[in-house]
C-alpha positions as CSV (number, residue, x, y, z in Angstrom):
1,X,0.0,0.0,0.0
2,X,0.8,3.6,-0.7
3,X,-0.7,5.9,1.1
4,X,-2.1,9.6,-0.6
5,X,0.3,11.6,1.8
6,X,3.3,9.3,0.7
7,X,2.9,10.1,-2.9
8,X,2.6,13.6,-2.1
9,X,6.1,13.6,0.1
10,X,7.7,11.6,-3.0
11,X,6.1,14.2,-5.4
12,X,7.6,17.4,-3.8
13,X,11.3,15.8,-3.7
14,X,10.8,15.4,-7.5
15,X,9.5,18.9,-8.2
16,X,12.6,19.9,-5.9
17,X,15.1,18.2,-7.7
18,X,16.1,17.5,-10.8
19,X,14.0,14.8,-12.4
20,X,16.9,11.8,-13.2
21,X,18.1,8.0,-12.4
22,X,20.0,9.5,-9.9
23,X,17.0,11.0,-8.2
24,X,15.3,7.8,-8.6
25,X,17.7,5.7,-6.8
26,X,17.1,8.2,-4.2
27,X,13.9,7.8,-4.0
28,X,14.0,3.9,-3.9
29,X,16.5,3.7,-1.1
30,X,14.4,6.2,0.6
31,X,11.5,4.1,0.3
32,X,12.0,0.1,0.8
33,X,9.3,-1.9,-0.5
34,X,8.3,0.3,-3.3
35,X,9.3,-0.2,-7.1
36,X,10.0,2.7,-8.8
37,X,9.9,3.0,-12.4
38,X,11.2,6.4,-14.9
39,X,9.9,6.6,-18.4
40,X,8.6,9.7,-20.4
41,X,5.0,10.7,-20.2
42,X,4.6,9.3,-23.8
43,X,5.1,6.2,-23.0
44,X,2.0,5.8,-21.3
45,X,-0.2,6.9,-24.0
46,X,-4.0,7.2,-22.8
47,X,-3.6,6.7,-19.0
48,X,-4.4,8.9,-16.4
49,X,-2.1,9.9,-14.0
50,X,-3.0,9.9,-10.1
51,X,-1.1,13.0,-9.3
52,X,0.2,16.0,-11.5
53,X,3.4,17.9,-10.7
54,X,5.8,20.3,-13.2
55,X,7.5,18.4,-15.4
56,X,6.5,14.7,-14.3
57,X,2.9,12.8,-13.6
58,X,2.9,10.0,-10.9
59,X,1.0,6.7,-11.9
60,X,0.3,4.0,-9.5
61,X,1.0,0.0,-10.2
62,X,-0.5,-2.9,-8.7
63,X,2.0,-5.9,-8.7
64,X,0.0,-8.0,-7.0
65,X,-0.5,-10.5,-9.5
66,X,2.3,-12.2,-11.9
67,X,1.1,-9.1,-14.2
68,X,1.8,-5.6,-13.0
69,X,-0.8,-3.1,-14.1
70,X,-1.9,0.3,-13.6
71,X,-3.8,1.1,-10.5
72,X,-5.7,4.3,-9.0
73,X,-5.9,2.0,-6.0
74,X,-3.6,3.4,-3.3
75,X,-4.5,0.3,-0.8
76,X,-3.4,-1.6,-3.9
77,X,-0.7,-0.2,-5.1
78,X,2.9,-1.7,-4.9
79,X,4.6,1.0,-7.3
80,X,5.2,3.7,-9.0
81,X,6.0,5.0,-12.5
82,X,7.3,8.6,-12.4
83,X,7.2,9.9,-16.3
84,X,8.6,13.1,-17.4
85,X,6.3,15.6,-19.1
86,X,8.8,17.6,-21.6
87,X,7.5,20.6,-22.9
88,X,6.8,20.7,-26.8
């Protein structure tokens, strides 16, 4: 489980910082027991993010099952996929 105020504490480290795999390592040793995952914002065409900051959206995944998947489920969620929104 994530919780909504844990997703907000990750969110304003990454609108603090400079969104990058060394930030991400940060946040994964910072937070045992959750998988993070970085990829660009168009890589998850048609989804909706849970949260919206500047320059990134937060999606939640549920790897419950063999499968993970995308989740707006915080009691299910196991993950999360930070995705960089660049500008056009």
């Amino acid at each position: 489980m994530i919780s909504p105020e844990q997703l907000q504490h990750i969110a304003s480290i990454i609108g603090s910082e400079s969104l990058n795999e060394s930030l991400v390592a940060k946040l994964r040793g910072e937070n045992p027991g959750v998988h993070f995952t970085y990829c660009m914002e168009d890589d998850l065409p048609n989804n909706q993010p849970v949260l919206e900051g500047e320059g990134f959206n937060l999606y939640l995944i549920d790897g419950r099952e063999h499968c993970l998947c995308l989740t707006n489920s915080y009691e299910n969620a196991t993950g999360i996929v930070i995705a960089e929104v660049l500008e056009d």
